[in-house]
N, CA, C and O atoms as a GROMACS GRO file, in nm:
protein
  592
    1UNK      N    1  -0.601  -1.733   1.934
    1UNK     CA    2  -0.655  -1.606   1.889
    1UNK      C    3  -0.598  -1.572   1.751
    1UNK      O    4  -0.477  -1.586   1.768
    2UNK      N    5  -0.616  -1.540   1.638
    2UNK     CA    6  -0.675  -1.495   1.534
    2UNK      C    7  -0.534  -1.365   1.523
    2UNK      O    8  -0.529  -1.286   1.617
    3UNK      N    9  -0.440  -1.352   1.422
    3UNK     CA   10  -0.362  -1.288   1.450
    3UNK      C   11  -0.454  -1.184   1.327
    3UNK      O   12  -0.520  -1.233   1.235
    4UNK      N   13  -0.441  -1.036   1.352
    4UNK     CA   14  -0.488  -0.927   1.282
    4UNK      C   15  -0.454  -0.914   1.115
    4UNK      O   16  -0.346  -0.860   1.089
    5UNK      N   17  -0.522  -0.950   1.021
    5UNK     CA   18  -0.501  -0.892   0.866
    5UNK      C   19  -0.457  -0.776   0.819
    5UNK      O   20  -0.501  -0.666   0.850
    6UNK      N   21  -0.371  -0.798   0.744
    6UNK     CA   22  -0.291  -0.693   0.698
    6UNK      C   23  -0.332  -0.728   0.526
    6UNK      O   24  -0.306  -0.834   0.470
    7UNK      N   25  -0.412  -0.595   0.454
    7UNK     CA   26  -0.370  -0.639   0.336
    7UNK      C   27  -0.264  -0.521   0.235
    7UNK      O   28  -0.305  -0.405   0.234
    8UNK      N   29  -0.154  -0.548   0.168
    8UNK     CA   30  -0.094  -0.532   0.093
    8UNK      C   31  -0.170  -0.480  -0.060
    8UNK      O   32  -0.212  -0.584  -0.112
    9UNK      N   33  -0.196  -0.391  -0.126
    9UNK     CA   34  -0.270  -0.359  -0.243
    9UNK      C   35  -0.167  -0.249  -0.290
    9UNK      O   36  -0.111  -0.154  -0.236
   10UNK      N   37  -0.169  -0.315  -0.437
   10UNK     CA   38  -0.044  -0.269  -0.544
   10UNK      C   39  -0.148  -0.255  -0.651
   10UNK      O   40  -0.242  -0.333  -0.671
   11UNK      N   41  -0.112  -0.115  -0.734
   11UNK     CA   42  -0.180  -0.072  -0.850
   11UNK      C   43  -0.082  -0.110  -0.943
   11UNK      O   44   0.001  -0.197  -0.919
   12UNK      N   45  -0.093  -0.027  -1.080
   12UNK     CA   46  -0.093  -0.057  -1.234
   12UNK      C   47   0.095  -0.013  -1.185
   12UNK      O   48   0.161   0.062  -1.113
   13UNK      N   49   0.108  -0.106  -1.271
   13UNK     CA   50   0.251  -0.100  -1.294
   13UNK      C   51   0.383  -0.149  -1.212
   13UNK      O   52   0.496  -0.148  -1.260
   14UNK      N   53   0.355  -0.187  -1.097
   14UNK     CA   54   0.442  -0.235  -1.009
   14UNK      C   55   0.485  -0.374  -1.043
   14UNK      O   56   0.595  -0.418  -1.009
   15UNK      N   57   0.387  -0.450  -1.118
   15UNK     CA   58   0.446  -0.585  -1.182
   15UNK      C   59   0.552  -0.553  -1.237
   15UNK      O   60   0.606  -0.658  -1.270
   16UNK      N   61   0.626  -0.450  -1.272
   16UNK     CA   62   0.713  -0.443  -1.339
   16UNK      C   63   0.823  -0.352  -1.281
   16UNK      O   64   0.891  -0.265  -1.336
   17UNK      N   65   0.820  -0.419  -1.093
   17UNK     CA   66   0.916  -0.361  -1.058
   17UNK      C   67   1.067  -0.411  -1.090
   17UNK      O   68   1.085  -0.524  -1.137
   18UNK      N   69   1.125  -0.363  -1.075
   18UNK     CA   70   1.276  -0.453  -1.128
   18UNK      C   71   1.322  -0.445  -1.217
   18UNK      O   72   1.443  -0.466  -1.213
   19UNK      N   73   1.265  -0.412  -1.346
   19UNK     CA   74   1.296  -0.424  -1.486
   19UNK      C   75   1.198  -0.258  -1.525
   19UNK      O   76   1.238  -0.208  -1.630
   20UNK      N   77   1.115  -0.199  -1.474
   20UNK     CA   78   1.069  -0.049  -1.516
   20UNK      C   79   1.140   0.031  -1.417
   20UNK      O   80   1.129   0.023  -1.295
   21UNK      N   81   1.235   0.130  -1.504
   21UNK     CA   82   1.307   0.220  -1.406
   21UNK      C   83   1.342   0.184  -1.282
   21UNK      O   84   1.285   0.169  -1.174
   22UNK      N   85   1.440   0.173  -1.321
   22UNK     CA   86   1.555   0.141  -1.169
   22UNK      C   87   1.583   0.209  -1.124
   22UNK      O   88   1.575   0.186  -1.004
   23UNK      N   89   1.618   0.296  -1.143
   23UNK     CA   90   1.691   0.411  -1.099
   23UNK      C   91   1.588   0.541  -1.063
   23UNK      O   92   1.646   0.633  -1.004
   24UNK      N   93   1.467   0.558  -1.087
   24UNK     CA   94   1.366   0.577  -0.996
   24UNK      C   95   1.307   0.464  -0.882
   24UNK      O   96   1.326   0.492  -0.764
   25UNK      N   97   1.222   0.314  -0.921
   25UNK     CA   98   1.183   0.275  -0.846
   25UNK      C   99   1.286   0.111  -0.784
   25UNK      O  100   1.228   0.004  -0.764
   26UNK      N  101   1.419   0.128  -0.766
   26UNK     CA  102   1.516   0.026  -0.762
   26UNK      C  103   1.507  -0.102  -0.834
   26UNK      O  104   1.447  -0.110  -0.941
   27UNK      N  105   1.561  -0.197  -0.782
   27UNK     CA  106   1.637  -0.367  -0.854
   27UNK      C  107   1.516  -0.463  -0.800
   27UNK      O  108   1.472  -0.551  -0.874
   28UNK      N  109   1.470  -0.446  -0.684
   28UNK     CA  110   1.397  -0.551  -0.637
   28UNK      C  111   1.259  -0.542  -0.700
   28UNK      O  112   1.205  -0.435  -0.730
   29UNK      N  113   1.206  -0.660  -0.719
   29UNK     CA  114   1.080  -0.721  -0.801
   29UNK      C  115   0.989  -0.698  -0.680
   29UNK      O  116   1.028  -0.695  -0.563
   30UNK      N  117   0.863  -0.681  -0.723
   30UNK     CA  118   0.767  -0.717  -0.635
   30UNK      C  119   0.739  -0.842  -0.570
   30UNK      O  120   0.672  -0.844  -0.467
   31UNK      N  121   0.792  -0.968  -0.633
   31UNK     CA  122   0.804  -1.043  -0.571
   31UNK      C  123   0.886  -1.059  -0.461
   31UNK      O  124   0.835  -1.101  -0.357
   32UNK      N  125   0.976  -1.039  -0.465
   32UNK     CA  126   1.122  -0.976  -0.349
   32UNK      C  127   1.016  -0.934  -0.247
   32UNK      O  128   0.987  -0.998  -0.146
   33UNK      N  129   0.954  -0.796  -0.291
   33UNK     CA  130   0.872  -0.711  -0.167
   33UNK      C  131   0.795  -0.772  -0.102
   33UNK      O  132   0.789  -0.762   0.020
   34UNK      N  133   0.701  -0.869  -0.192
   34UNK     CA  134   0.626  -0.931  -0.083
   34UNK      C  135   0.670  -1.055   0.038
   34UNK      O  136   0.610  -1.081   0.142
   35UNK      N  137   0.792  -1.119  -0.015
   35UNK     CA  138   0.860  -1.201   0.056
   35UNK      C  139   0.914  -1.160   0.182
   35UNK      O  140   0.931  -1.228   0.283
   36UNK      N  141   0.942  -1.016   0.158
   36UNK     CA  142   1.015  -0.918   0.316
   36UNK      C  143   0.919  -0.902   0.344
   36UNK      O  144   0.912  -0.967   0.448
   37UNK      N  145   0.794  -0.844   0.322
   37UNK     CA  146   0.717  -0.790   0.378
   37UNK      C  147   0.596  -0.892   0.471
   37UNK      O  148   0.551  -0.867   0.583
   38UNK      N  149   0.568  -0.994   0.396
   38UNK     CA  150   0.541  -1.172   0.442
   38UNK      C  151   0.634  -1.197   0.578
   38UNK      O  152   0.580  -1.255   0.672
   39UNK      N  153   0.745  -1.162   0.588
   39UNK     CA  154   0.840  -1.219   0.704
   39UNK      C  155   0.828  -1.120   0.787
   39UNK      O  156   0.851  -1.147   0.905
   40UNK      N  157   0.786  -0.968   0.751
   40UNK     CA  158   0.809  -0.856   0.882
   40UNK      C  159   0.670  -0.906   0.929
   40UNK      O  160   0.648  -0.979   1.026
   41UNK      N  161   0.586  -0.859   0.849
   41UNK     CA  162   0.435  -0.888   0.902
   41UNK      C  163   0.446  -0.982   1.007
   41UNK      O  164   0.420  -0.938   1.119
   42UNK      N  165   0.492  -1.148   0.995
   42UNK     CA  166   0.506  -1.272   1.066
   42UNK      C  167   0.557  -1.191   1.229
   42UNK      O  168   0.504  -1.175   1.338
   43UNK      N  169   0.701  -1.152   1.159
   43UNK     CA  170   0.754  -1.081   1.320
   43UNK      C  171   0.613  -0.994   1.408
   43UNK      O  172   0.572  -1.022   1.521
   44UNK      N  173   0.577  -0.917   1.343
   44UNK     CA  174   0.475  -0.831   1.411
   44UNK      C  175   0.369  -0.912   1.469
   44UNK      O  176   0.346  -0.871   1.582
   45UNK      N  177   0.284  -1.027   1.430
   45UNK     CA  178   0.223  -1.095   1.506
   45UNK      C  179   0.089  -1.064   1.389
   45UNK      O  180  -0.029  -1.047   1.420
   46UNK      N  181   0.146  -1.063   1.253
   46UNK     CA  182   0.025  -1.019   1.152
   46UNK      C  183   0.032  -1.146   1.047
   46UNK      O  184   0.121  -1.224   1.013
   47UNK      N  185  -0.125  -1.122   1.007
   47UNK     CA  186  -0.146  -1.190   0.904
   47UNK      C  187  -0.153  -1.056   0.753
   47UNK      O  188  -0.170  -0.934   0.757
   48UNK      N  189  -0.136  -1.138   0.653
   48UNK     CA  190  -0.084  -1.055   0.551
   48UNK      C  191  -0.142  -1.118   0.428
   48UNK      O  192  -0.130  -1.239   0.406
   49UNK      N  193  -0.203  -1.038   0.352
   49UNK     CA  194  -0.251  -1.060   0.228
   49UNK      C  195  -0.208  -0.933   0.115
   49UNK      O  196  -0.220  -0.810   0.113
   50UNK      N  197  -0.159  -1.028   0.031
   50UNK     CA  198  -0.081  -0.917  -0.073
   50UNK      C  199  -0.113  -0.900  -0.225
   50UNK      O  200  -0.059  -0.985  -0.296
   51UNK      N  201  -0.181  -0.819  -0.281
   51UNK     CA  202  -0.243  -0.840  -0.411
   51UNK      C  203  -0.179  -0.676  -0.514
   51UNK      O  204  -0.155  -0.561  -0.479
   52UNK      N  205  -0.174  -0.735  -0.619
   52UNK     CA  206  -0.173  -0.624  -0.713
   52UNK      C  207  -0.223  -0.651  -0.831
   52UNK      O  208  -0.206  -0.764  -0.876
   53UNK      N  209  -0.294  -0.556  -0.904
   53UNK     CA  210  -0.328  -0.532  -1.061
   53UNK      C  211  -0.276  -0.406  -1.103
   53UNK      O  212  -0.211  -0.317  -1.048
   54UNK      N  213  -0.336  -0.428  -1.248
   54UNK     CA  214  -0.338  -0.293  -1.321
   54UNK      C  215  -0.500  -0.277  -1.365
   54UNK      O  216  -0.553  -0.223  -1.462
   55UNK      N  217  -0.555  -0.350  -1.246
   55UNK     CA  218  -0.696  -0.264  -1.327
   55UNK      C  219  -0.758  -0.210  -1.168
   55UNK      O  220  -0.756  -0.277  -1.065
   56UNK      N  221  -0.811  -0.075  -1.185
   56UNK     CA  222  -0.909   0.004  -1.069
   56UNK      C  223  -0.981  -0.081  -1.034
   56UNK      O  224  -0.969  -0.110  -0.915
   57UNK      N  225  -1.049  -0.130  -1.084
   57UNK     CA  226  -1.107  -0.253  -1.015
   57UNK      C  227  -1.117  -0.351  -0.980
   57UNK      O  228  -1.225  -0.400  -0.948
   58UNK      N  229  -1.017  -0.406  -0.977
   58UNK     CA  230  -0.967  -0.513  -0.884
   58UNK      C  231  -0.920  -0.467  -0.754
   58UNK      O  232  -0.941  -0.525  -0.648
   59UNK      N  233  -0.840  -0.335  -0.774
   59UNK     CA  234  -0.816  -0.252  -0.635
   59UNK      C  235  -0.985  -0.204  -0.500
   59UNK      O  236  -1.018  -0.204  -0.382
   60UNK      N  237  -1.021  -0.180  -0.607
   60UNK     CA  238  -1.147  -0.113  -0.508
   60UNK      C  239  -1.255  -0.266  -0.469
   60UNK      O  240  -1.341  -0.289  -0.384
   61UNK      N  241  -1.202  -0.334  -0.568
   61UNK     CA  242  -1.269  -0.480  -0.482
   61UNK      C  243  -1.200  -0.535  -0.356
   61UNK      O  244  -1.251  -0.552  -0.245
   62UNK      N  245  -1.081  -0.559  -0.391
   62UNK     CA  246  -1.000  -0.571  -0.255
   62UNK      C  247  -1.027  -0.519  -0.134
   62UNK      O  248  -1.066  -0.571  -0.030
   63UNK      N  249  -0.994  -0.381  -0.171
   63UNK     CA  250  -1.058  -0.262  -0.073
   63UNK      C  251  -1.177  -0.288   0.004
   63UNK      O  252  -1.188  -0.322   0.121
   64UNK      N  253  -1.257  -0.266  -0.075
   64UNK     CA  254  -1.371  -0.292   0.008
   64UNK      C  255  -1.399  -0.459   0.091
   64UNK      O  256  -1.473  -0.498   0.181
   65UNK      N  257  -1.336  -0.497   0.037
   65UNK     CA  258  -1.326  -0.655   0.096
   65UNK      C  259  -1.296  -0.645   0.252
   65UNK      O  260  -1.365  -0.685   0.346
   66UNK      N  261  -1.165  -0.575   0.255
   66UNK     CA  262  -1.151  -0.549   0.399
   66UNK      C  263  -1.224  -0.506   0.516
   66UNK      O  264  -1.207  -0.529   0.636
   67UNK      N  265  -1.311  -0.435   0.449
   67UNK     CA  266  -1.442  -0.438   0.536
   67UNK      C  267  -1.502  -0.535   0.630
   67UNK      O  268  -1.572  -0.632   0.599
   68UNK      N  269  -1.468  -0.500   0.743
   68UNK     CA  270  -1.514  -0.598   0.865
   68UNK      C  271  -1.437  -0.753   0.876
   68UNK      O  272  -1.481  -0.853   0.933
   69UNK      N  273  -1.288  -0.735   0.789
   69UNK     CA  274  -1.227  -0.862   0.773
   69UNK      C  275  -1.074  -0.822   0.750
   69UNK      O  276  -0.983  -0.892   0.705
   70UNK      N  277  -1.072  -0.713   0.784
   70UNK     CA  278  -0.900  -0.683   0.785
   70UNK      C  279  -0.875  -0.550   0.882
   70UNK      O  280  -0.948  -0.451   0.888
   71UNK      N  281  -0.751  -0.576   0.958
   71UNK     CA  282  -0.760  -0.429   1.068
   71UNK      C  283  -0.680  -0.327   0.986
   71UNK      O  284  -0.676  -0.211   1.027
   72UNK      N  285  -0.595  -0.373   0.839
   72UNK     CA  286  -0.589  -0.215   0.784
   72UNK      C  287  -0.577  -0.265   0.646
   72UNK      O  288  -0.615  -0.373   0.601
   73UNK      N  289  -0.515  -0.166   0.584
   73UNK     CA  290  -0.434  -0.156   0.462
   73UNK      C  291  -0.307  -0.067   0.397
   73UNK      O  292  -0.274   0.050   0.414
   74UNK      N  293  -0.275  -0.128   0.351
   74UNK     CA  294  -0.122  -0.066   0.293
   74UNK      C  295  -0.156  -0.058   0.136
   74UNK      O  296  -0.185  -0.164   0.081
   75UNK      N  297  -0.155   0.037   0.075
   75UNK     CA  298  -0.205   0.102  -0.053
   75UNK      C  299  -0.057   0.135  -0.127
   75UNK      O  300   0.024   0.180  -0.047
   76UNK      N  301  -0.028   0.127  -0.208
   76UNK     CA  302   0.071   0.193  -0.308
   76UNK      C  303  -0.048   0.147  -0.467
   76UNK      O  304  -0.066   0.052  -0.543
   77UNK      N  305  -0.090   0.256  -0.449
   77UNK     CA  306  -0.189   0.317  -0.600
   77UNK      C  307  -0.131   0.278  -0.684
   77UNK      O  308  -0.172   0.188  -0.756
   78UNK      N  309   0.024   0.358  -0.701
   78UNK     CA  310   0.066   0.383  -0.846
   78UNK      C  311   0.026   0.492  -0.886
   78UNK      O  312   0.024   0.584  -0.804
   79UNK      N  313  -0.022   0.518  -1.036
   79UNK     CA  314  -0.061   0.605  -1.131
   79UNK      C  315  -0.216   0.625  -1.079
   79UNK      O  316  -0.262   0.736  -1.104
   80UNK      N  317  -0.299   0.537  -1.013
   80UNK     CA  318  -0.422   0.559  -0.952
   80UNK      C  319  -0.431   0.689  -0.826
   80UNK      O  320  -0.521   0.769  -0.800
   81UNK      N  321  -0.288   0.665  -0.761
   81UNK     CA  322  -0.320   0.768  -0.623
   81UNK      C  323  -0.356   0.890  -0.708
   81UNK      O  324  -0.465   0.931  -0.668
   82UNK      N  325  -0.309   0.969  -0.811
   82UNK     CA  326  -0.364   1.065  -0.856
   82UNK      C  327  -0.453   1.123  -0.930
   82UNK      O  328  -0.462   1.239  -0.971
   83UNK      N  329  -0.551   0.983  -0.951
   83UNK     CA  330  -0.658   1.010  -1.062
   83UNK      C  331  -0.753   0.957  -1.030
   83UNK      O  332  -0.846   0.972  -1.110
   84UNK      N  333  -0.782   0.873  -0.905
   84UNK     CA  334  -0.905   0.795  -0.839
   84UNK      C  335  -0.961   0.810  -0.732
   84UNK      O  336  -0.917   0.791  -0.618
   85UNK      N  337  -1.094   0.857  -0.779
   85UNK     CA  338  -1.197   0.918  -0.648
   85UNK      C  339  -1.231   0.764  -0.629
   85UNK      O  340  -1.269   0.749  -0.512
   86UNK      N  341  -1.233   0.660  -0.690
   86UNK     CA  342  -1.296   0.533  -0.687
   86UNK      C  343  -1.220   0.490  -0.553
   86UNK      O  344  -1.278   0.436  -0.459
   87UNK      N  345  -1.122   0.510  -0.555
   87UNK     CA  346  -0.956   0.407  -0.452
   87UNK      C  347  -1.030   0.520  -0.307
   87UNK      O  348  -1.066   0.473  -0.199
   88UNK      N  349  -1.036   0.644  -0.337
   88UNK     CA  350  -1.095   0.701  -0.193
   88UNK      C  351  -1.207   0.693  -0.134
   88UNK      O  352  -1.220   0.703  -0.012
   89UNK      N  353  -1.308   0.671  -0.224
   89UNK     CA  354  -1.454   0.638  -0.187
   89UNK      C  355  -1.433   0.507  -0.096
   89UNK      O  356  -1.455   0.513   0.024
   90UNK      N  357  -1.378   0.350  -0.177
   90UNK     CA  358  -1.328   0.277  -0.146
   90UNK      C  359  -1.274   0.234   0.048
   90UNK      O  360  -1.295   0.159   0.143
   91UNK      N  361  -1.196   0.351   0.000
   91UNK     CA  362  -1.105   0.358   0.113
   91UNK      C  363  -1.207   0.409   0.278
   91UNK      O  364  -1.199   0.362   0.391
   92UNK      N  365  -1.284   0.504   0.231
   92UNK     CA  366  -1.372   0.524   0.320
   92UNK      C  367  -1.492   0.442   0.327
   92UNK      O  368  -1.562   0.465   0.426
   93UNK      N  369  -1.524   0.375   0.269
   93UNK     CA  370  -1.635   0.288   0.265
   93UNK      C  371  -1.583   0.157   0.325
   93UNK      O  372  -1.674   0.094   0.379
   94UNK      N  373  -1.454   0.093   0.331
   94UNK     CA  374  -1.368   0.000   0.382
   94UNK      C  375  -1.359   0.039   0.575
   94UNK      O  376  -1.362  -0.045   0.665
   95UNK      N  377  -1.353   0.133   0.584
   95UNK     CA  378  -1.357   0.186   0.738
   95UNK      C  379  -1.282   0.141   0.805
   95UNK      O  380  -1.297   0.155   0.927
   96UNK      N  381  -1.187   0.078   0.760
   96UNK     CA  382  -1.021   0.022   0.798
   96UNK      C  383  -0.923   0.177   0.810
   96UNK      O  384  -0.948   0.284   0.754
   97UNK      N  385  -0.808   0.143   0.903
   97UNK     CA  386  -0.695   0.221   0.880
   97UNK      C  387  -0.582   0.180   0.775
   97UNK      O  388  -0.532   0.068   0.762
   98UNK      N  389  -0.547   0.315   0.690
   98UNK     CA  390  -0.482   0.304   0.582
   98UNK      C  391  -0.348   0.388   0.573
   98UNK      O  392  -0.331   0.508   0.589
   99UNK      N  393  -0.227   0.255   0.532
   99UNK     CA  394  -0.147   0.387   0.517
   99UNK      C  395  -0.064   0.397   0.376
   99UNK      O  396  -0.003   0.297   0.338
  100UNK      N  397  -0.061   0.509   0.304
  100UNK     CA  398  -0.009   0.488   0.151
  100UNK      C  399   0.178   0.466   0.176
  100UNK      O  400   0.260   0.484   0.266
  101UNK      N  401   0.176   0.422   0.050
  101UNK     CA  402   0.288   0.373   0.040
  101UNK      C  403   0.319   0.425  -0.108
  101UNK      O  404   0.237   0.425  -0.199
  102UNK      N  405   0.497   0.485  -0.120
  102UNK     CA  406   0.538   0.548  -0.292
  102UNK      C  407   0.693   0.509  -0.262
  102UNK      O  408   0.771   0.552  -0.178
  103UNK      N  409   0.707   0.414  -0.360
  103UNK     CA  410   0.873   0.394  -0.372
  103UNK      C  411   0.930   0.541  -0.417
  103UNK      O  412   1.031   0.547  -0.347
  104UNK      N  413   0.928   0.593  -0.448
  104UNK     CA  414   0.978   0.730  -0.478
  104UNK      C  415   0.890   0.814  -0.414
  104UNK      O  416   0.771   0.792  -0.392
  105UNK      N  417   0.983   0.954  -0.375
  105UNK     CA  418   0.912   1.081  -0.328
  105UNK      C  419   0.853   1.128  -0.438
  105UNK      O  420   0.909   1.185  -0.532
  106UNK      N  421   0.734   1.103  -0.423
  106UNK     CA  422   0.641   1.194  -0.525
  106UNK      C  423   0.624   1.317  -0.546
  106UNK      O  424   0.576   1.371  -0.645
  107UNK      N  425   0.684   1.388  -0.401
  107UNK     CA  426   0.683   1.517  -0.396
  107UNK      C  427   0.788   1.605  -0.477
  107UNK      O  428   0.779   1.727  -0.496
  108UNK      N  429   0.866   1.540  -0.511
  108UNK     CA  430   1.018   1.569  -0.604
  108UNK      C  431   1.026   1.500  -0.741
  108UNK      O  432   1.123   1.462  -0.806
  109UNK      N  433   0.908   1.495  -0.763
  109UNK     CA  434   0.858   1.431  -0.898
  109UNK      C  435   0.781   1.532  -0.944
  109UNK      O  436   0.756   1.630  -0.873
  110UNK      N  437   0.714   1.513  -1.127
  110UNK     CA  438   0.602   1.606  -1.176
  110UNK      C  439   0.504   1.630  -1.098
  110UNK      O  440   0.460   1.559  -1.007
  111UNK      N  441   0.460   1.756  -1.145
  111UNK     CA  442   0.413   1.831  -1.040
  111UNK      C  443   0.224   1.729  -1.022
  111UNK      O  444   0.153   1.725  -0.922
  112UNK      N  445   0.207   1.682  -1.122
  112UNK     CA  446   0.112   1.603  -1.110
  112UNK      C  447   0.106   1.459  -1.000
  112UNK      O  448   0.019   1.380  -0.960
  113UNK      N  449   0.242   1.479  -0.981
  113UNK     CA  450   0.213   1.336  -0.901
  113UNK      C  451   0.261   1.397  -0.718
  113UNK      O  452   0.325   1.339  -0.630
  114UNK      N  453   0.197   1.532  -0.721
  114UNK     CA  454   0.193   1.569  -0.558
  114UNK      C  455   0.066   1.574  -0.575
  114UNK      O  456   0.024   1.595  -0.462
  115UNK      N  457  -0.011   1.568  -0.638
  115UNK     CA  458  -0.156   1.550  -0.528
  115UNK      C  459  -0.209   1.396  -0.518
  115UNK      O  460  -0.195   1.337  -0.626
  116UNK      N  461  -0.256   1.333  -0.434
  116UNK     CA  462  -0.267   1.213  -0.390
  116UNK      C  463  -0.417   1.219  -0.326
  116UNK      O  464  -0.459   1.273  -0.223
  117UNK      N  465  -0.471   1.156  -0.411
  117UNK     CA  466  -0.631   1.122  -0.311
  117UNK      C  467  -0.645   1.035  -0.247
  117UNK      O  468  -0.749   1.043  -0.181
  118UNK      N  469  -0.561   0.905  -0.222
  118UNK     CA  470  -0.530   0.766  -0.097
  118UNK      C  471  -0.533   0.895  -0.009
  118UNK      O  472  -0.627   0.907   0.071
  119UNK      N  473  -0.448   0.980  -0.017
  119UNK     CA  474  -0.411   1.051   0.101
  119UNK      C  475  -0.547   1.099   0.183
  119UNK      O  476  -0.549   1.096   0.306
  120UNK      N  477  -0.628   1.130   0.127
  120UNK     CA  478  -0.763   1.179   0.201
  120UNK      C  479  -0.811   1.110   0.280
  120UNK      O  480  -0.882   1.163   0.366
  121UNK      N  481  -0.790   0.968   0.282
  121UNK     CA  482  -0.823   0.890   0.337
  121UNK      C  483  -0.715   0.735   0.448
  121UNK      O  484  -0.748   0.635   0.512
  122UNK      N  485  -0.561   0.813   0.407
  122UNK     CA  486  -0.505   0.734   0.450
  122UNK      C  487  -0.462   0.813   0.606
  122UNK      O  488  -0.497   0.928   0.631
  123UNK      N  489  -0.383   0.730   0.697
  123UNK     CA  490  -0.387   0.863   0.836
  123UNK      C  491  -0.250   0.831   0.806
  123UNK      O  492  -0.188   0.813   0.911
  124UNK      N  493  -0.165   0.815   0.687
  124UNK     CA  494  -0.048   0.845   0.656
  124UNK      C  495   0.010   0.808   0.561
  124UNK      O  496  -0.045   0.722   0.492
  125UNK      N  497   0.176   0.870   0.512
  125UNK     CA  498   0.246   0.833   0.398
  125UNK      C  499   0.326   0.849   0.404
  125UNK      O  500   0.371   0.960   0.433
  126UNK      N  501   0.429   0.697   0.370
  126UNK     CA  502   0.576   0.672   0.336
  126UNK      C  503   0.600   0.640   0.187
  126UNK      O  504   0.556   0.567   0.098
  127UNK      N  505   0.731   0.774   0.218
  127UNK     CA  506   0.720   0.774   0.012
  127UNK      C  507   0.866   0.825   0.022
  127UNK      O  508   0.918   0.898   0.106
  128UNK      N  509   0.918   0.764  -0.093
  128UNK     CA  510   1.102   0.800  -0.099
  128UNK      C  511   1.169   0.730  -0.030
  128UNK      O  512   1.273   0.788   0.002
  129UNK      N  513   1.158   0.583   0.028
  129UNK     CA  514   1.227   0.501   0.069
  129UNK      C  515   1.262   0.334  -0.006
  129UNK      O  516   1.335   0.244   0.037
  130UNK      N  517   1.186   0.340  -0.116
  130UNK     CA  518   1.185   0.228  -0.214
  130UNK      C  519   1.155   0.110  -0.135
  130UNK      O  520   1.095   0.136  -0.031
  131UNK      N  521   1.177   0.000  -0.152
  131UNK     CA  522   1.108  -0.105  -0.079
  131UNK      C  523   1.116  -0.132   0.044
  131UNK      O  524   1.041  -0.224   0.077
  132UNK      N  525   1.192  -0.076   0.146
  132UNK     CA  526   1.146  -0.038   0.308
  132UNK      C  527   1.060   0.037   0.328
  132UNK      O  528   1.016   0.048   0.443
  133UNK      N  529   1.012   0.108   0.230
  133UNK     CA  530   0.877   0.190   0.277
  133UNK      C  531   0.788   0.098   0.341
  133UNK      O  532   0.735   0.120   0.449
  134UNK      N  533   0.769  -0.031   0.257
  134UNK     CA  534   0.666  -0.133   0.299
  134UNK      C  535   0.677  -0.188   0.431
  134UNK      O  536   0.582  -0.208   0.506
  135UNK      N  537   0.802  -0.211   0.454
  135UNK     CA  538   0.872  -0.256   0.615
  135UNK      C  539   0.798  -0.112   0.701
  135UNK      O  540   0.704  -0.099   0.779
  136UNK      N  541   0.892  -0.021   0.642
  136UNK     CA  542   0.793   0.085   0.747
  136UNK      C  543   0.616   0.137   0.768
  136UNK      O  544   0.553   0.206   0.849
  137UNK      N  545   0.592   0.072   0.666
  137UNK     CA  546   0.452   0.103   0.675
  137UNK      C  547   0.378   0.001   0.775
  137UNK      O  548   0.318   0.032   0.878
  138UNK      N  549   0.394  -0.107   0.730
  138UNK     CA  550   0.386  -0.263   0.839
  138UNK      C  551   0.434  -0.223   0.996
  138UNK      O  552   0.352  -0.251   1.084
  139UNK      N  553   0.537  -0.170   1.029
  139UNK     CA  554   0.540  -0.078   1.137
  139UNK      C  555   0.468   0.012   1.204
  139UNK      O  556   0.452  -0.001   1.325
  140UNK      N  557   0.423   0.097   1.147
  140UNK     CA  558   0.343   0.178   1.168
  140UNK      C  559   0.170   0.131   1.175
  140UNK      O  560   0.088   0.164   1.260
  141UNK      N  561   0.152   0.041   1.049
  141UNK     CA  562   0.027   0.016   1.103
  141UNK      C  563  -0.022  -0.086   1.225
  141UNK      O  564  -0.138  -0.084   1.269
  142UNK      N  565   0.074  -0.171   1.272
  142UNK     CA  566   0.100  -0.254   1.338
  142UNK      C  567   0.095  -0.168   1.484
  142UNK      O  568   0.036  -0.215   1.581
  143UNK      N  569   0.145  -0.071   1.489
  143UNK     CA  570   0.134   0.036   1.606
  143UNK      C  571  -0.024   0.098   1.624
  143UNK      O  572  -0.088   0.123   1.726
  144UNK      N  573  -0.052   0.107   1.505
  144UNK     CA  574  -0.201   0.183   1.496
  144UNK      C  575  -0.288   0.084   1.546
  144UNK      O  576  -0.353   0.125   1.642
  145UNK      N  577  -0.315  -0.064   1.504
  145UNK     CA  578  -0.414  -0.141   1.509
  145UNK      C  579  -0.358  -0.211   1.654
  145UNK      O  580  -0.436  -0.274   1.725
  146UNK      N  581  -0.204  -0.192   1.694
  146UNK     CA  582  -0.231  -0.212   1.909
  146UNK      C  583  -0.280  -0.125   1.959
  146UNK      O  584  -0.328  -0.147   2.070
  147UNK      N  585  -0.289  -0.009   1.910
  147UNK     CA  586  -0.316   0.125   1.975
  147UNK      C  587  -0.484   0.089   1.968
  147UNK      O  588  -0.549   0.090   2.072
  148UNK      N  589  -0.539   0.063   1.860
  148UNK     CA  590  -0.696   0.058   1.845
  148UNK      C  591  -0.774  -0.016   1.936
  148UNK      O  592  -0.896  -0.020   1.924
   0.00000   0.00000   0.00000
């Protein structure tokens, strides 16, 4: 049997985790993240696909990809969660469960980066835990899609 898809989708700027602000978004590279997150997934009994750009559209292609071929997604926007009706349309047109993901609390950040439109469409968000957010999100959706 066919273990359940998980995909991983990273917006603009996370290529440059590790070396852009540390001390907001920590030391570990995105490469690092996907390597933990590759091994939790495995534990959970998931398959895992992990992509990032810096362009909206490569995100909302992904996205919609999952459509009828992945049981969720794990979103960290970036600079997109607050400026893209495209990533939510997306997100609802994908008809997958979604849950966002923010190495930093956004909520204790400019005041522009508390509103979140993933959020409209995600049935949750881990934010302010830096790269265990992803561990915990993989958790959580992993609960959602036994539950489904």
């Amino acid at each position: 049997m066919a273990k359940p898809l998980v995909l991983i989708v990273n917006g603009p700027n996370l290529n440059m985790l590790g070396k852009r602000q540390p001390e907001v978004y920590g030391h570990q590279t995105l490469a690092d993240i996907e390597t933990a997150a590759a091994a939790h997934a495995e534990s959970l009994g998931l398959d895992m696909e992990f992509h990032q750009s810096n362009h909206e559209g490569d995100l909302v292609d992904w996205i919609q990809g999952a459509r009828g071929r992945a049981a969720g997604i794990i979103l960290n926007a970036g600079a997109y969660t607050h400026t893209s009706v495209a990533l939510l349309d997306a997100l609802n047109a994908a008809e997958v469960v979604c849950v966002e993901v923010h190495l930093s609390n956004i909520h204790q950040r400019e005041e522009f980066r508390h509103h979140s439109f993933v959020s409209k469409a995600a049935k949750g968000m881990i934010c302010g835990f830096g790269s265990h957010g992803y561990i915990l999100a993989l958790d959580a959706l992993a609960r959602l899609i036994k539950e489904s």
